[in-house]
C-alpha positions in Angstrom: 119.0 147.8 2.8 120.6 150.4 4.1 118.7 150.5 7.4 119.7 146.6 7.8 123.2 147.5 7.9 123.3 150.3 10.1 121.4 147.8 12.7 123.6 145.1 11.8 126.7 147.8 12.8 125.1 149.0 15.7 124.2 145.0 17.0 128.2 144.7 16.0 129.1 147.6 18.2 126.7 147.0 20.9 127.4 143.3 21.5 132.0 144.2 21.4 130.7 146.9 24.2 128.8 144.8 26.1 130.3 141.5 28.3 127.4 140.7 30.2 124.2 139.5 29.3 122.0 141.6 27.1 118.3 142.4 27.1 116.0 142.6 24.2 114.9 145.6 26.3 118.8 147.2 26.3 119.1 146.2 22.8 115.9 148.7 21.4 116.4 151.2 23.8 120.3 151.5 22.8 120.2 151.5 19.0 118.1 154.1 17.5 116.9 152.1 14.2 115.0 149.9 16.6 113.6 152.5 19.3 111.0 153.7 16.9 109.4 150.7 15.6 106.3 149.0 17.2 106.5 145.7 19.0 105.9 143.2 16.3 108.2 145.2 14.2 111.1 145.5 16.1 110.9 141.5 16.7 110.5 140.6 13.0 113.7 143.1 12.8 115.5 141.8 15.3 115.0 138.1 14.3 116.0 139.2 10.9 119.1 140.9 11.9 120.8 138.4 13.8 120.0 135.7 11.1 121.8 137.8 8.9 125.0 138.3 11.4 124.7 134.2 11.7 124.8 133.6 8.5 128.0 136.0 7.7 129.8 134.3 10.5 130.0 137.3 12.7 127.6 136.5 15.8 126.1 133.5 17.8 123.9 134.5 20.0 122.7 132.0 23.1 119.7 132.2 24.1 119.1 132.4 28.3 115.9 132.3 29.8 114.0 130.7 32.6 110.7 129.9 32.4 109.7 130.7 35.6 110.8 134.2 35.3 108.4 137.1 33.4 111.5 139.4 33.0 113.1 139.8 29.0 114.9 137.8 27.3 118.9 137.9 27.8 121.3 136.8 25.2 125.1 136.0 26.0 126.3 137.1 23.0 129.9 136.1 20.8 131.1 138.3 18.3 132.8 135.4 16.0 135.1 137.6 13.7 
């Protein structure tokens, strides 16, 4: 658990920094409790996460992406509270 919340900070944190659009790609390589994981696990962590900052209230997260581009997946993020 306490992992989760130290991402969960950090996501908090990175998103209030950030007013552009954010890359999955930006958002590992920036917060240390994800730059270590494989893939598949920084996904499942990820996903996990920002269900849990939904469901608190304090993020929505919009998903952009264009299907005929092959670069990652942006988010314009809103940091509710």
């Amino acid at each position: 658990m306490k992992n989760v919340i130290k991402r969960c900070v950090s996501l908090l944190t990175l998103f209030n920094d950030k007013s552009t659009q954010i890359s999955t790609e930006y958002i590992r390589d920036n917060i240390s409790s994800y730059r270590d994981l494989s893939d598949s696990a920084f996904k499942r962590s990820f996903e996990r996460d920002k269900v849990l900052l939904r469901e608190m209230g304090y993020l929505s997260l919009i998903h952009i992406s264009e299907p005929t581009r092959r670069t990652p997946i942006s988010y314009a993020v809103f940091c509710l509270k």
